[in-house]
Backbone bond lengths (Angstrom), bond angles and torsions (degrees), N, CA, C in turn:
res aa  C-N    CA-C-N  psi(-1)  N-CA   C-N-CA  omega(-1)  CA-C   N-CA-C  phi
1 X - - - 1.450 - - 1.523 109.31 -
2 X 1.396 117.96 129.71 1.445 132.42 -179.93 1.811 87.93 -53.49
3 X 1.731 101.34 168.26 1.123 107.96 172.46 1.748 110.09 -98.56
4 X 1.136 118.96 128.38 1.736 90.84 170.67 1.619 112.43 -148.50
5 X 1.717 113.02 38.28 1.091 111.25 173.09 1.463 100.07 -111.29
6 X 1.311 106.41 145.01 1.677 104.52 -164.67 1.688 100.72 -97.16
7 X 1.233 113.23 178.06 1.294 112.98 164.01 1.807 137.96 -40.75
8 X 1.232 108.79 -58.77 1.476 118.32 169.02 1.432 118.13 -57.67
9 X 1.154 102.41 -32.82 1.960 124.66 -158.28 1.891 91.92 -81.87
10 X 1.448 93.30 -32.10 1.927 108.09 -170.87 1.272 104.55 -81.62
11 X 1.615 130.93 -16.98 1.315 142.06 -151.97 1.339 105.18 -97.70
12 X 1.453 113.96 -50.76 1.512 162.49 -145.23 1.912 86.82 -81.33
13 X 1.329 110.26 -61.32 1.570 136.94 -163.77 1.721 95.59 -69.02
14 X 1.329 103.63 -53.02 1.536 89.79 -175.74 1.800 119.18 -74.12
15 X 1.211 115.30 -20.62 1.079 111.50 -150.08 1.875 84.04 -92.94
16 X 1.426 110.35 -13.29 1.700 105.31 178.39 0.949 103.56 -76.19
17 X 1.661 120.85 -52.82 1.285 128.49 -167.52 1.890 106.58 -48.80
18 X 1.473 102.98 -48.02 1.673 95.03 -172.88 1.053 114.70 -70.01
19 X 1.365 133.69 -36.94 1.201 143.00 174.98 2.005 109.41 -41.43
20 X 1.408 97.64 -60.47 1.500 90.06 175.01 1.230 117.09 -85.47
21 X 1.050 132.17 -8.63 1.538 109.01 141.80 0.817 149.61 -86.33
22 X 1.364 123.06 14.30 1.159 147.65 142.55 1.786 114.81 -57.39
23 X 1.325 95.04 -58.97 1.504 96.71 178.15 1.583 114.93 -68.56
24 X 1.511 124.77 -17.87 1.319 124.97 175.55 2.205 107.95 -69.25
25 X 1.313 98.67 -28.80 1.312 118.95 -162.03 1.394 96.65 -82.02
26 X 1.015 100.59 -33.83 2.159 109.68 -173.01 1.493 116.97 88.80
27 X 1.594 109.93 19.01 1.736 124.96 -177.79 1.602 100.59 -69.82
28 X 1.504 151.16 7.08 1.036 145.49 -128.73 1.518 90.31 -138.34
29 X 0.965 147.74 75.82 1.794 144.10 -160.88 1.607 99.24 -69.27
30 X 1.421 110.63 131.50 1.367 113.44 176.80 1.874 114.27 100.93
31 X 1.527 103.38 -20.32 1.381 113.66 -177.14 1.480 113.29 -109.01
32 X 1.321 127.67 107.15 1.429 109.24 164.37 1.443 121.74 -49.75
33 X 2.087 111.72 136.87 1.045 93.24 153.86 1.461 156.30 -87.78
34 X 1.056 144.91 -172.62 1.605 132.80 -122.95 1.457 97.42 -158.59
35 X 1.371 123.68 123.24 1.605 125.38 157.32 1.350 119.48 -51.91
36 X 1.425 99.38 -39.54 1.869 102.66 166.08 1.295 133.37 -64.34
37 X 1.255 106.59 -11.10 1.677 116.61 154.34 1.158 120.13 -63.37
38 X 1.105 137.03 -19.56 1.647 137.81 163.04 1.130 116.31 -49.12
39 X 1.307 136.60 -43.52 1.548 152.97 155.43 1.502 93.47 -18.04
40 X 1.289 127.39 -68.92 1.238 115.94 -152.72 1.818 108.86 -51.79
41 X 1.176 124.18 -12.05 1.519 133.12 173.62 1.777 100.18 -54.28
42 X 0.589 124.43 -42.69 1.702 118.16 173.22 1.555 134.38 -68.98
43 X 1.409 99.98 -30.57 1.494 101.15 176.44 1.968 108.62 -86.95
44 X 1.496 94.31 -34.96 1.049 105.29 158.60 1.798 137.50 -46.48
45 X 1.198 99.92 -43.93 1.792 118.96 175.91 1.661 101.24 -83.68
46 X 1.181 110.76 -27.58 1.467 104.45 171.05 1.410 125.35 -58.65
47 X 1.741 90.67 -52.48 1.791 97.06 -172.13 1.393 99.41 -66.84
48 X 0.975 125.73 -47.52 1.667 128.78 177.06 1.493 116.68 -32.96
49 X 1.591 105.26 -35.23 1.375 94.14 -165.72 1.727 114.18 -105.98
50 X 1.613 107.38 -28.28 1.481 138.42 140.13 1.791 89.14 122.73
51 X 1.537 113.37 23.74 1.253 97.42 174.03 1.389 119.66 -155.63
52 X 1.350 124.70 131.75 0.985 143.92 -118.42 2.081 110.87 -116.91
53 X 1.074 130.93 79.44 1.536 131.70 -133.23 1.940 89.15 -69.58
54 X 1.167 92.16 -45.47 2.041 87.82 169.83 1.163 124.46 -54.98
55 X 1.363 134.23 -65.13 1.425 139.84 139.35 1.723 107.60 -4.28
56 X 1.457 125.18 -57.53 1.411 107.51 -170.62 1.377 106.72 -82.46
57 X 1.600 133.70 -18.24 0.801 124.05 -173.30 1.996 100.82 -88.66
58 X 0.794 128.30 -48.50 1.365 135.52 154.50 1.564 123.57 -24.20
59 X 1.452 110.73 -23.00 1.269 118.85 -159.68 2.033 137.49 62.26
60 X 1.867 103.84 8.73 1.282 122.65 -147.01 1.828 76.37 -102.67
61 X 1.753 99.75 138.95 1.598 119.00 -177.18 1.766 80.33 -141.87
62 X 1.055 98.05 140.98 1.723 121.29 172.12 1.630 112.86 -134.07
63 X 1.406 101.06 16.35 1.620 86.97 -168.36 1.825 87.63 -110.07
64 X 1.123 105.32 34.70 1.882 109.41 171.75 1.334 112.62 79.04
65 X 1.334 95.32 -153.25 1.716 108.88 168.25 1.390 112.32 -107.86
66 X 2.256 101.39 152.27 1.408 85.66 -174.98 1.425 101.50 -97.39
67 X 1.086 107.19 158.41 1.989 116.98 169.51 1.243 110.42 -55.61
């Protein structure tokens, strides 16, 4: 798989991804946790991998232009 999550877009992904798993985990004081926090496993596996299976089908590249 091409790469086509850019830096910010990769930044953006992790910090959702932890966030809801955090909230799936119940690390979030004041928030019950949530089965729908599991979700965050995808944006998460994305940034990890830097590519994005919607994005290719979408045709959407965020990682700029190449040189």
């Amino acid at each position: 798989m091409p790469t086509n999550v850019g830096n910010i877009d990769r930044l953006f992904r992790i910090v959702l991804g932890i966030a809801l798993l955090a909230w799936a985990l119940g690390f979030i004081p004041g928030v019950a946790a949530s089965v729908w926090g599991w979700i965050g496993v995808i944006p998460l596996a994305t940034a990890l991998m830097g590519s994005c299976p919607v994005y290719s089908i979408l045709g959407v590249n965020t990682c700029g232009r190449k040189a």
